[in-house]
C-alpha positions as CSV (number, residue, x, y, z in Angstrom):
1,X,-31.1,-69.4,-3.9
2,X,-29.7,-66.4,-6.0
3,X,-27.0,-64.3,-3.8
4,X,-27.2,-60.6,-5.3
5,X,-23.7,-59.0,-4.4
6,X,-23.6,-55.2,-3.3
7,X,-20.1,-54.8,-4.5
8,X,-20.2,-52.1,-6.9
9,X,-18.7,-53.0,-10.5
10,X,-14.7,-51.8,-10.5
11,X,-15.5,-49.0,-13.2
12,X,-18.0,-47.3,-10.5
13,X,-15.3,-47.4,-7.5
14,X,-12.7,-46.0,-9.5
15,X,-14.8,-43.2,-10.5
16,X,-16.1,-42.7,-6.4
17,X,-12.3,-42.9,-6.1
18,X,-11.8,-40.5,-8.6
19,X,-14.3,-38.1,-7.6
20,X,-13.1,-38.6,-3.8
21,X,-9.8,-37.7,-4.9
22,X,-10.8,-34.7,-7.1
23,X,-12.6,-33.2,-4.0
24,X,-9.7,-33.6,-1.9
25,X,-7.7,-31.7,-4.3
26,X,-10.2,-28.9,-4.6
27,X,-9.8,-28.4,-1.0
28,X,-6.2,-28.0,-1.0
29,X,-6.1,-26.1,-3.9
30,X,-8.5,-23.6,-2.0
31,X,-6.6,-23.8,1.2
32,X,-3.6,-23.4,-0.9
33,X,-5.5,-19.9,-2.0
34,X,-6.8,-18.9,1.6
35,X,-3.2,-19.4,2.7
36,X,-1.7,-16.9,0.3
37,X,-4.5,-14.7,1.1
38,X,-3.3,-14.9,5.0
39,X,-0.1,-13.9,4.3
40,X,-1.1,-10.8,1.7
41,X,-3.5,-9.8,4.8
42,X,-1.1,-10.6,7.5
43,X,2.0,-8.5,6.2
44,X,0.7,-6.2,4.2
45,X,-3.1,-4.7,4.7
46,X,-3.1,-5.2,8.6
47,X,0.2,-3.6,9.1
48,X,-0.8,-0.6,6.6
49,X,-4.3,-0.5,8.5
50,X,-2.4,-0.3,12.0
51,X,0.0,2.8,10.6
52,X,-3.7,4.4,9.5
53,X,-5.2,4.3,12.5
54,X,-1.7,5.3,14.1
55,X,-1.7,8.6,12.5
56,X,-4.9,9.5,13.9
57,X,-3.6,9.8,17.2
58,X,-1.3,11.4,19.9
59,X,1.3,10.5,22.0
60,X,-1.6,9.3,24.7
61,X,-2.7,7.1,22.2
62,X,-5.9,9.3,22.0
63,X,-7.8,9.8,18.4
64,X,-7.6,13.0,17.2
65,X,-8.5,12.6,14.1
66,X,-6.8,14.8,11.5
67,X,-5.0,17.1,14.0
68,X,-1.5,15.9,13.4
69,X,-1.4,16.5,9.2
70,X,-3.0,20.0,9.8
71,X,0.0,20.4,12.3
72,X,2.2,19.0,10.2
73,X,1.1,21.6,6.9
74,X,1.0,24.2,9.4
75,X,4.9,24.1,10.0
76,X,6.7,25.5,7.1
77,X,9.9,23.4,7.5
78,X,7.4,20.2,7.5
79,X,5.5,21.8,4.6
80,X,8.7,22.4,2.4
81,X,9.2,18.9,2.7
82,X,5.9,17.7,0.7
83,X,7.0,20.3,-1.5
84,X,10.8,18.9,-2.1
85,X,9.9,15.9,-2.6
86,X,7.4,16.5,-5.2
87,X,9.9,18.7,-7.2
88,X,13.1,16.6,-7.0
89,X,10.6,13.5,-8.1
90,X,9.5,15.1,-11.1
91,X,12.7,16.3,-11.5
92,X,14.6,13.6,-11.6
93,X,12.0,11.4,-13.4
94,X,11.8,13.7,-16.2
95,X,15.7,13.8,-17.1
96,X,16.1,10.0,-16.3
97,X,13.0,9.4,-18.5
98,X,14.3,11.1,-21.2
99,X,18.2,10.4,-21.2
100,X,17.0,6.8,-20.8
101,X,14.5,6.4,-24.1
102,X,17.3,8.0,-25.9
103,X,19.6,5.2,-24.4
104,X,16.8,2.8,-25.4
105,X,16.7,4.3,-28.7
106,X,20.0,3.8,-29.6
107,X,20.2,0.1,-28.6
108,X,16.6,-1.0,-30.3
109,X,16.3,1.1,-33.3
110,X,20.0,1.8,-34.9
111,X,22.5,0.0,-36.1
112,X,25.4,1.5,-34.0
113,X,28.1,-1.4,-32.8
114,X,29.1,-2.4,-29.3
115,X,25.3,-2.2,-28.3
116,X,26.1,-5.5,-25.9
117,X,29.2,-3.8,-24.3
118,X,27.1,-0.5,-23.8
119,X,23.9,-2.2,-22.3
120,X,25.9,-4.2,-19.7
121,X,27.8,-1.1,-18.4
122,X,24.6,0.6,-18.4
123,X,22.7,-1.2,-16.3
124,X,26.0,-1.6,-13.5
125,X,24.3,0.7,-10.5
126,X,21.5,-1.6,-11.0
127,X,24.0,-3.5,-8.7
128,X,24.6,-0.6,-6.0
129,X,22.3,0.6,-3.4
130,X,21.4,4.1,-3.5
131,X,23.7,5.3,-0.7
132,X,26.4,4.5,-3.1
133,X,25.6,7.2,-5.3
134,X,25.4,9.9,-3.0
135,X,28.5,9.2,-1.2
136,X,30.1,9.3,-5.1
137,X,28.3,13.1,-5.2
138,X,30.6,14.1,-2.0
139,X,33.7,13.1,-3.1
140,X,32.9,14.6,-6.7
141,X,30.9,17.9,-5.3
142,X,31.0,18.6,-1.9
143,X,33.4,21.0,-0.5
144,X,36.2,19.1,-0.7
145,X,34.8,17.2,-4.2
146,X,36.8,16.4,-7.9
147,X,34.7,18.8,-9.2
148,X,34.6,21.8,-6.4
149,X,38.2,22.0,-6.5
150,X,39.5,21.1,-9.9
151,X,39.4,18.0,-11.9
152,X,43.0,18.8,-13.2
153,X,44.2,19.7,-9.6
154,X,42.8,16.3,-8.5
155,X,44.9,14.3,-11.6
156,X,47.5,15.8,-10.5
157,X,47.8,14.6,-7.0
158,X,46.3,11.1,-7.9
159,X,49.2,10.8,-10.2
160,X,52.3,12.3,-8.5
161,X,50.9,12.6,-5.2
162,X,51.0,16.3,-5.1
163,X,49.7,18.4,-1.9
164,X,46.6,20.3,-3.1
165,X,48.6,23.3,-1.3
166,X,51.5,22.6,-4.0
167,X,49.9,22.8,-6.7
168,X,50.0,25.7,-8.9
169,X,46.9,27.5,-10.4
170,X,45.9,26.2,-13.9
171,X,44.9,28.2,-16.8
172,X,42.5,26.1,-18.0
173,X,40.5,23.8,-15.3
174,X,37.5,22.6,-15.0
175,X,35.9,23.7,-11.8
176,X,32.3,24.3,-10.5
177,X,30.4,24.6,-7.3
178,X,26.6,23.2,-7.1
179,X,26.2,24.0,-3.7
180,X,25.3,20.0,-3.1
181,X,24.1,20.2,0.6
182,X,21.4,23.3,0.4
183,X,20.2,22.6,-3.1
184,X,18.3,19.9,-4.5
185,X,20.5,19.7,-7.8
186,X,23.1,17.0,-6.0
187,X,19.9,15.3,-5.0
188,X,18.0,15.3,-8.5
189,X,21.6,14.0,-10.1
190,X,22.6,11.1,-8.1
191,X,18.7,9.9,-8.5
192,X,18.9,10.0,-12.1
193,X,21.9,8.0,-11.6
194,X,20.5,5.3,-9.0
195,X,17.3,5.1,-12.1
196,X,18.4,5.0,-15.0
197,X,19.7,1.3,-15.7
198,X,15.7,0.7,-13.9
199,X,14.1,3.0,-16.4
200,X,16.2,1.5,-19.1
201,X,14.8,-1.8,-18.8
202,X,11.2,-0.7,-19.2
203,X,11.8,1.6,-22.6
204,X,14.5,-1.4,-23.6
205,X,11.1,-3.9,-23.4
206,X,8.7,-0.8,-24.8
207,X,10.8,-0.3,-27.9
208,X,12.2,-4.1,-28.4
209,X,9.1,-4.6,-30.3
210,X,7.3,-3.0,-33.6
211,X,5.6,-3.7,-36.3
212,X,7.4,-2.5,-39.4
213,X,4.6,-2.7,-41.6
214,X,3.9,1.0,-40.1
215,X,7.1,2.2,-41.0
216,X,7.2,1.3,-44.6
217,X,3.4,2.9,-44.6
218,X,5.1,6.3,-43.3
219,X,8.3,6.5,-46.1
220,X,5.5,5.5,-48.3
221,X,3.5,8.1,-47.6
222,X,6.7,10.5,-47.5
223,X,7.1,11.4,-44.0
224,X,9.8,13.0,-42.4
225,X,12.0,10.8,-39.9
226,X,11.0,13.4,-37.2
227,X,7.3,12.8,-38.2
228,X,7.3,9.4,-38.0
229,X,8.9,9.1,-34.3
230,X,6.3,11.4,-33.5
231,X,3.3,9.6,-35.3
232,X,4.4,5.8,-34.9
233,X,7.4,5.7,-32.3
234,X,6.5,7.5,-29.8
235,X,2.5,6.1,-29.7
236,X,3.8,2.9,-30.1
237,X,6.1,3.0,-26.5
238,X,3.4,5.4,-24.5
239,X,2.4,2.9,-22.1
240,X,6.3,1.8,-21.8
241,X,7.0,5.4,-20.9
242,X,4.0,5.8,-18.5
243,X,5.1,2.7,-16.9
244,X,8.6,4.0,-16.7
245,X,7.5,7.2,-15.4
246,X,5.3,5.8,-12.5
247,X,8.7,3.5,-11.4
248,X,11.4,6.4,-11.8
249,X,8.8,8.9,-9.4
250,X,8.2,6.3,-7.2
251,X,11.7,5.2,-6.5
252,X,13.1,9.3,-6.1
253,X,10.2,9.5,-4.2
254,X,10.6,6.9,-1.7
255,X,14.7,6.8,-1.8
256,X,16.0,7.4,1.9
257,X,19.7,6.7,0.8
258,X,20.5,9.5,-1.5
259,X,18.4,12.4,0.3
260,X,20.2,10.9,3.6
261,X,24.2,11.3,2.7
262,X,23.6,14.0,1.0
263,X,19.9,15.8,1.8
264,X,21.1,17.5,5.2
265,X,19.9,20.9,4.1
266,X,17.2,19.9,1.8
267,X,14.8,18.0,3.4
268,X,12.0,15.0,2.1
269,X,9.4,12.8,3.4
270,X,11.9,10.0,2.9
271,X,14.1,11.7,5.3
272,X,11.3,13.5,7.8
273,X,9.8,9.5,8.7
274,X,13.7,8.9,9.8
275,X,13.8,11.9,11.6
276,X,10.5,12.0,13.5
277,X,11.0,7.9,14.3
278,X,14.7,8.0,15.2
279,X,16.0,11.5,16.1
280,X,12.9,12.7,18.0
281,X,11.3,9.2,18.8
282,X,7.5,10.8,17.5
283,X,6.3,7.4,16.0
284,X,3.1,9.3,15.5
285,X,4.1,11.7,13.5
286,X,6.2,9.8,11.5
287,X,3.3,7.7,10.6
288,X,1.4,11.2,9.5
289,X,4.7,11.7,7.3
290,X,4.2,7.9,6.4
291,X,1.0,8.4,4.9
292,X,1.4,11.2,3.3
293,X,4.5,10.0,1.2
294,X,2.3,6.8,0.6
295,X,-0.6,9.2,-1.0
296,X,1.3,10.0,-4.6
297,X,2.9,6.8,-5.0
298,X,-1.0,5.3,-5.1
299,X,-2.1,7.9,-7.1
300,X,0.8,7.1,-9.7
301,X,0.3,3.6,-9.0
302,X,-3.4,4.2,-10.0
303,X,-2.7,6.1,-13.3
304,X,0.0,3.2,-14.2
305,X,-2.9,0.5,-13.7
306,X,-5.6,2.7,-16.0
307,X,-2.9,3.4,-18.8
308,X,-2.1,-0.3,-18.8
309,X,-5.9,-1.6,-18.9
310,X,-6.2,0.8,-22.0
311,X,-3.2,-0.9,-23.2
312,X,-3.6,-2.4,-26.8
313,X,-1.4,-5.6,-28.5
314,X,1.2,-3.3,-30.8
315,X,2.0,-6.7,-32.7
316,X,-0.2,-8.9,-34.4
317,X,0.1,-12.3,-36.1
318,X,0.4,-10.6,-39.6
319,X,2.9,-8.2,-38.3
320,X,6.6,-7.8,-39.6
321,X,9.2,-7.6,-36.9
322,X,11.1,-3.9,-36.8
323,X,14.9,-4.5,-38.1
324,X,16.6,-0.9,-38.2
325,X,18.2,0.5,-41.1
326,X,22.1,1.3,-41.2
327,X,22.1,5.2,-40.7
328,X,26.0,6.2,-40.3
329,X,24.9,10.1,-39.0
330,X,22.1,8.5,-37.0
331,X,24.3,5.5,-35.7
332,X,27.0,7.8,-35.1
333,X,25.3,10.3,-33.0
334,X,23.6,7.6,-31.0
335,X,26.8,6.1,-29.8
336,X,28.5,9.1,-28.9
337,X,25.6,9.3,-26.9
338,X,25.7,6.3,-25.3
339,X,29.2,6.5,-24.7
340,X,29.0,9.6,-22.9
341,X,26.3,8.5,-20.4
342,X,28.3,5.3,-19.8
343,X,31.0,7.1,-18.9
344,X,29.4,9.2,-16.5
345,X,28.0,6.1,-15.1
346,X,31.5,4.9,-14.4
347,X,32.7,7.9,-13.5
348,X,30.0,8.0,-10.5
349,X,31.1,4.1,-9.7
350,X,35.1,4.5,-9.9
351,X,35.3,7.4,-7.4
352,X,33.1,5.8,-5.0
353,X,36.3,3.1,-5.9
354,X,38.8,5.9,-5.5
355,X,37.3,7.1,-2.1
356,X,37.5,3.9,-0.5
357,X,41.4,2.6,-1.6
358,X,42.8,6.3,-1.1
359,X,44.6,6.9,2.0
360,X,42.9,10.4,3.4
361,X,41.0,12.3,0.5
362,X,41.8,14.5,-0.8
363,X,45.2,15.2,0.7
364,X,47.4,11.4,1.1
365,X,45.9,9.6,-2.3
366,X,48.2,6.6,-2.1
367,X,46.5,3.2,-2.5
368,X,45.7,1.8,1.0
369,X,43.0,-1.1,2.3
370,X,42.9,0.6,5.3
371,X,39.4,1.5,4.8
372,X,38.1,-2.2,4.4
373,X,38.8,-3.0,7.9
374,X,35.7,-2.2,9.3
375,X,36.4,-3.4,12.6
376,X,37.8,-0.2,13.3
377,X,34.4,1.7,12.8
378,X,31.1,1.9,13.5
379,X,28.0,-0.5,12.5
380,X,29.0,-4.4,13.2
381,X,32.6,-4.6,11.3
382,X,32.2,-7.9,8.6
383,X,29.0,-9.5,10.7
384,X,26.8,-6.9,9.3
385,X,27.7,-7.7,6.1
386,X,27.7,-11.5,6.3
387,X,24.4,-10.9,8.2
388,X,22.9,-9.4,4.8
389,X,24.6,-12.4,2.9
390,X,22.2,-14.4,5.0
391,X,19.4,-12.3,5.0
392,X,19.2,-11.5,1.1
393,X,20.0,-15.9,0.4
394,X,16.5,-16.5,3.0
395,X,14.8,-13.7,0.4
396,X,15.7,-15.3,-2.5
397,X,14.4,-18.7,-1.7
398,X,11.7,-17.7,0.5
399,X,10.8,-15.1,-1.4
400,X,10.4,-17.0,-4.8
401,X,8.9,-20.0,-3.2
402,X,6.0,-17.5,-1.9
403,X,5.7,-15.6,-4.8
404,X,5.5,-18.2,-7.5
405,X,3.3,-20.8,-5.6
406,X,0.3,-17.8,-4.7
407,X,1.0,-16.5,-8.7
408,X,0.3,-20.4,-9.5
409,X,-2.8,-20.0,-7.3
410,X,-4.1,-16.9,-8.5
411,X,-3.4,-17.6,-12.4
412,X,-3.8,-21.0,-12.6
413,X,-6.5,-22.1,-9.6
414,X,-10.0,-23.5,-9.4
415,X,-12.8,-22.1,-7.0
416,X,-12.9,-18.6,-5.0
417,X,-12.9,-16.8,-8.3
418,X,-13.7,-14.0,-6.2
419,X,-11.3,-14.5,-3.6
420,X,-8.5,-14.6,-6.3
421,X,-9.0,-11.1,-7.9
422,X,-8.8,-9.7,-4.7
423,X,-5.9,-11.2,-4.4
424,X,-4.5,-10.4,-7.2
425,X,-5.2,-6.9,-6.4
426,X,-3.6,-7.1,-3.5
427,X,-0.3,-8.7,-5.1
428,X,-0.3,-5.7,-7.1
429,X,-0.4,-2.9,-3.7
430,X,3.1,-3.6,-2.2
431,X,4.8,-1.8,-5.3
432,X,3.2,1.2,-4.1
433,X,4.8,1.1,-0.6
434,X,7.6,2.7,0.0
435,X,10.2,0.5,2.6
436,X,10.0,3.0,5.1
437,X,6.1,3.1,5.2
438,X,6.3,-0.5,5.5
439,X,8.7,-0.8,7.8
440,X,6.9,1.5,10.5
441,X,3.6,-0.2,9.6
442,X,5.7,-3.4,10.9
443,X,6.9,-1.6,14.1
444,X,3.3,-0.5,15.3
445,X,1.6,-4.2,13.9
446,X,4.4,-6.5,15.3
447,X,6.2,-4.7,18.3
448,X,2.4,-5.8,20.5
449,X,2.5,-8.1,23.1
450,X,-0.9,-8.9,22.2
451,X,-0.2,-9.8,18.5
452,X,0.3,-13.6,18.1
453,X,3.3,-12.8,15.8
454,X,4.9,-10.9,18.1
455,X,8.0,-13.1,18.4
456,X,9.2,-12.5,14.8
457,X,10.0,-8.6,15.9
458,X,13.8,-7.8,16.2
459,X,14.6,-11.5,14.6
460,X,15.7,-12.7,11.0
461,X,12.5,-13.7,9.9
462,X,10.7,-9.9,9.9
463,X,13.8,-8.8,7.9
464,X,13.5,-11.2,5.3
465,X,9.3,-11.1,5.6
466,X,9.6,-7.4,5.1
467,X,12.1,-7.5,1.8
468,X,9.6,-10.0,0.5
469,X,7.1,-7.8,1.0
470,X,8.9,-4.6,-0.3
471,X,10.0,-6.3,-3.7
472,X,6.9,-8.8,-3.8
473,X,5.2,-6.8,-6.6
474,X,7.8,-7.0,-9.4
475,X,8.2,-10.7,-8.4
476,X,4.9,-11.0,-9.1
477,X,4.2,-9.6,-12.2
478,X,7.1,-11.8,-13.5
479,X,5.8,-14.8,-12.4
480,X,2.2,-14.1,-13.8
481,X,3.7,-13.5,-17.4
482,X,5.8,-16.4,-17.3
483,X,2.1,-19.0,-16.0
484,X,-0.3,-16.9,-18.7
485,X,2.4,-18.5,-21.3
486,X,0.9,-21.5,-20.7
487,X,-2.3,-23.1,-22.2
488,X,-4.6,-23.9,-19.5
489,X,-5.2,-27.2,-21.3
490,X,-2.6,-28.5,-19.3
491,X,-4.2,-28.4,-16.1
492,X,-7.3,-30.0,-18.1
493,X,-5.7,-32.5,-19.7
494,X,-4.3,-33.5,-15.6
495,X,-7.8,-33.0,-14.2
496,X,-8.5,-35.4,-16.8
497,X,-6.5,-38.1,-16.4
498,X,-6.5,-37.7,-12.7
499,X,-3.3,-36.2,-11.9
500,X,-2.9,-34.0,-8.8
501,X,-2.6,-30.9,-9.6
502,X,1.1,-30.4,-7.4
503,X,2.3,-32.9,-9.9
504,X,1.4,-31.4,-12.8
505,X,2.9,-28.2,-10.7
506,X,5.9,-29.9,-10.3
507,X,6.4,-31.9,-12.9
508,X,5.2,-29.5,-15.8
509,X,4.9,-25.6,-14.6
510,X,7.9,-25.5,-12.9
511,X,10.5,-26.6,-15.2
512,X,8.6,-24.5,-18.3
513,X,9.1,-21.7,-15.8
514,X,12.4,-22.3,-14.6
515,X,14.1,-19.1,-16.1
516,X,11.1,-16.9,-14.5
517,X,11.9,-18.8,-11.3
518,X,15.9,-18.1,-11.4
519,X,15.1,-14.6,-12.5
520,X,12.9,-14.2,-9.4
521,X,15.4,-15.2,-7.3
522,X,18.3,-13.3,-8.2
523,X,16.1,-10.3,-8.5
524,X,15.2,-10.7,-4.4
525,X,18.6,-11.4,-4.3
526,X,20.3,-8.5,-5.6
527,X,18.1,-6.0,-3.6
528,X,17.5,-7.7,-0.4
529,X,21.3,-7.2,0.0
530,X,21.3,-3.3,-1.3
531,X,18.0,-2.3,0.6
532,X,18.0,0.4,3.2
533,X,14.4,1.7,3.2
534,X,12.9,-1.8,4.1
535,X,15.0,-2.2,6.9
536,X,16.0,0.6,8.4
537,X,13.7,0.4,11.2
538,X,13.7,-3.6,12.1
539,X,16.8,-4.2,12.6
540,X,18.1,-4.9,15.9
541,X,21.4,-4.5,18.0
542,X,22.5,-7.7,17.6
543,X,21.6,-8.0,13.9
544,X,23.2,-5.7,12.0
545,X,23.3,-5.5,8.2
546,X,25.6,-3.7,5.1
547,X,23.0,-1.3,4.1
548,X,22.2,-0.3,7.5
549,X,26.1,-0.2,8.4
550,X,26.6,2.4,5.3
551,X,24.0,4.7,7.0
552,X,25.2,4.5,10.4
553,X,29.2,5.5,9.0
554,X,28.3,7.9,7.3
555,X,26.4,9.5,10.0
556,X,29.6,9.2,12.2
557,X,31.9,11.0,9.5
558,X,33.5,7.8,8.1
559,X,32.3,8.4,4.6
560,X,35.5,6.7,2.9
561,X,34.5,2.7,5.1
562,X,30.7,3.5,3.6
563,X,32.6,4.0,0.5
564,X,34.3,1.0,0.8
565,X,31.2,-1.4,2.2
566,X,28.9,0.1,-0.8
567,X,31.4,-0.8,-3.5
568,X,31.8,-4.4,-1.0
569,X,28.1,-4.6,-1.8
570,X,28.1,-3.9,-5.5
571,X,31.0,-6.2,-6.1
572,X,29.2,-8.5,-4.6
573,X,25.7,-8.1,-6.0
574,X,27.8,-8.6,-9.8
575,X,29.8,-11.4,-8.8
576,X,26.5,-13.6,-7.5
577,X,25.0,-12.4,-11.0
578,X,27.4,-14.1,-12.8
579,X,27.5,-17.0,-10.8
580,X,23.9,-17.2,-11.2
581,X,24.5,-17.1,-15.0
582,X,27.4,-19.8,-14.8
583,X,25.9,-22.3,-12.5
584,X,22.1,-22.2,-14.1
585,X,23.2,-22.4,-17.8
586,X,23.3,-25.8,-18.1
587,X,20.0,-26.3,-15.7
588,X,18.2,-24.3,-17.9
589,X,19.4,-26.0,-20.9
590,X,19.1,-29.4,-19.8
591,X,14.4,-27.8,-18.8
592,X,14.1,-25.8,-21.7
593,X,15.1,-28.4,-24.8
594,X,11.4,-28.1,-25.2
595,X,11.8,-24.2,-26.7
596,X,14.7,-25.5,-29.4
597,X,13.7,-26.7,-33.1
């Protein structure tokens, strides 16, 4: 008797294994997917929905529709608001834009030396938060400012230690008044300070590359120098510039620091939210003021997105890499240039350095420490900042860890193709919140009994959720550029031979990406620990931070500690940089042998 076995042959269980396996990891990819799209819905459209619907109604809690922004265009002090903030934006983006492709200019497309030495101390307030800057406007224009009373007058007593009282008139000093708390000239100023190493990243990037094929067609055909920056440089970096535009408005337009120190008789949206919420307790209206300041940073987010859709490839695989020419007049004039802006920019940074070692400005200028001690003044002494330490360390890993793994899902994922573009659209809406916006949408979504996630308010964890948020765009778009570098054959060739796709992940992505990683990092690093804006309104008693700390001494009158906790900050924000740069060397060395011929 024949015994027919109903074993299947080995080949057809390894490929029901296979396919078994291969369905499992479909599913986990797509949780993996629904998962980032939880969080993108959880902290960032149901908040914003919930500050919507809040500026629809009163104090009852009743709707009334549109009643509170025709009461808030109907009072002129409210009104002048929109209206300052619109011109100090433009203002402000228009000189940094331009001082800034200039700087650009100069580092890209001459031939003038230190270009390594200039960039670097270019790009130092990069390090600061904004509050820094306008404290550095007091002590150089306010009534009692370098500026206001003499720049001589000042050397003198910094020098010998004269009394201002002592010293005798000058014939020749220099000495002007810009009225820096009723005009918004202080304001427009210490913005295009806090921008420009920002802006000068984008033209940097925007004018790095060229195809100099173009340019040897323009001397061919005889044109002027002036023509041909106007025919091939200037097309060539348009989308650079619109994209530098669209950050430098949004920034000035959404800065709470600057407008804050120094802002008391010119007033913004950034500054109306604070005072609505904080001075007057009117969370409705400040969520009227909310969205209204969150209206022209879509729209500019909007004409950024079109610009870049109509975006073309400026180099092709024929093309001939730019090298500029030696032009002594040209080189000359350029580092002059750059020399002068550099030292402005150090000029801004050493007296906020001067104000916080100096005794009592501007009349006792001898060196003293006193001013680090904050124990003595108001806003949580050295907690606070170790709390920010803490906080902006949770970013950095938590932030990256989110950011890269939904990037990974969105660029490099199977299934929910649908599902993915909208979340990729969604990745892309945080850059057009401003912090406070998001940090009121946070108060009214979070601060409910009801809401399952109410335990998180008042804690760690909606800090560092929040800077996550704030900063998640930027993040993104970093770690999007660094996966679409990669073929996708190497997810088929894994799919192939049957490797799960989190080993290829590990094993493969994330060491190819490693530098976008460790630039991810220190980039939520660096301004989780400067951010005001994003935090402003979430912090609790008992969890202080720096930034916050800066605001609340400086609204007590002790300008010279906020002096002395900025530069704390910025010291600190360069020395983790090069840390960062010392300690990941070798890693990245040992990952990327791979890029080396």
């Amino acid at each position: 008797m024949t015994t027919i076995s109903t074993t299947p042959p080995s080949w057809l269980a390894a490929k029901r294994k296979a396919a078994r396996a291969l369905n499992t990891e479909v599913w986990l990819m797509r949780g993996l997917i629904l998962l980032s799209g939880a969080f993108l819905v959880t902290f960032v459209l149901l908040p914003l929905y919930e500050l919507i619907r809040r500026s629809m109604e009163n104090r009852q809690g009743e709707f009334v529709g549109l009643e509170n922004y025709l009461q808030y265009f109907s009072t002129p002090a409210l009104a002048q608001s929109f209206a300052n903030s619109l011109y100090i934006s433009a203002m402000s983006t228009l000189i940094t834009v331009t001082l800034a492709f200039v700087f650009a200019y100069a580092l890209t497309r001459t031939c003038m030396p230190f270009k390594n030495v200039l960039r670097t101390l270019a790009l130092l307030p990069i390090f600061a938060p904004s509050l820094l800057h306008g404290i550095a406007f007091i002590y150089l224009f306010g009534n009692q400012g370098i500026f206001t009373n003499g720049v001589f007058n000042f050397l003198l007593r910094l020098i010998g230690g004269y009394d201002i009282r002592a010293v005798p008139p000058l014939p020749f000093e220099i000495q002007f008044n810009i009225n820096l708390y009723k005009e918004p000239t202080g304001i427009i100023l210490a913005e295009v300070f806090y921008l420009f190493p920002h802006v000068l990243l984008i033209l940097m990037v925007a004018l790095s590359l060229a195809d100099a094929r173009l340019y040897e067609a323009a001397t061919a055909l005889r044109a002027s120098r002036w023509r041909t920056f106007l025919t091939v440089t200037l097309p060539g970096a348009r989308y650079g510039i619109i994209s530098a535009c669209f950050v430098a408005f949004t920034l000035v337009i959404t800065d709470f620091g600057i407008p804050k120190v120094i802002g008391d008789g010119v007033s913004v949206l950034a500054t109306d939210i604070y005072k609505q919420v904080i001075g007057q307790q009117n969370f409705f209206m400040g969520s009227t003021v909310s969205v209204l300041l969150l209206t022209p940073t879509i729209i500019g987010f909007a004409i950024d997105r079109f610009a870049q859709r109509r975006q073309v490839a400026m180099l092709s695989a024929r093309a001939v890499p730019y090298q500029p020419k030696p032009n002594p007049t040209l080189d000359r004039l350029m580092l002059a240039f750059c020399i002068l802006v550099v030292l402005a920019i150090l000029l801004v940074i050493g007296t906020a350095l001067i104000a916080s070692v100096v005794n009592v400005w501007p009349y006792r200028l001898e060196l003293s420490g006193r001013h680090y001690d904050f124990s003595k003044v108001a806003g949580g002494g050295l907690d606070a900042y170790w709390n920010s330490l803490r906080m902006a360390g949770l970013t950095a890993v938590f932030g990256t860890i989110i950011v890269f793994v939904s990037a990974y899902m969105i660029e490099k994922g199977r299934g929910l193709g649908k599902t993915r573009a909208a979340l990729y659209f969604l990745s892309t809406l945080p850059v057009a919140l401003p912090g406070l916006v998001l940090g009121l949408a946070y108060i009214f979504f979070f601060n409910r009994p009801a809401n399952p996630l109410y335990f998180l308010y008042g804690t760690m964890p909606i800090l560092v959720l929040s800077t996550i948020v704030h900063f998640y765009t930027v993040s993104f778009f970093t770690a999007t550029t660094a996966l679409k570098q990669m073929d996708r054959e190497f997810e088929a060739v894994s799919a192939s031979l049957a490797v799960p796709f989190y080993r290829t992940f590990w094993r493969v992505t994330v060491p190819v990406s490693l530098p976008a990683i460790l630039e991810i990092g220190i980039y939520y690093f660096v301004n989780a620990l400067t951010t005001v804006s994003a935090v402003i309104f979430l912090y609790s008693a008992n969890l202080k931070l720096a930034s916050i700390m800066i605001v609340n001494m400086d609204d007590a009158g002790d300008t010279a500690p906020a002096a002395a906790m900025s530069m704390l900050l910025f010291f600190t924000g360069i020395g983790v940089r090069l840390l960062y740069e010392l300690v990941t060397r070798g890693l990245k060395q040992r990952t990327q042998v791979w890029r080396q011929r």
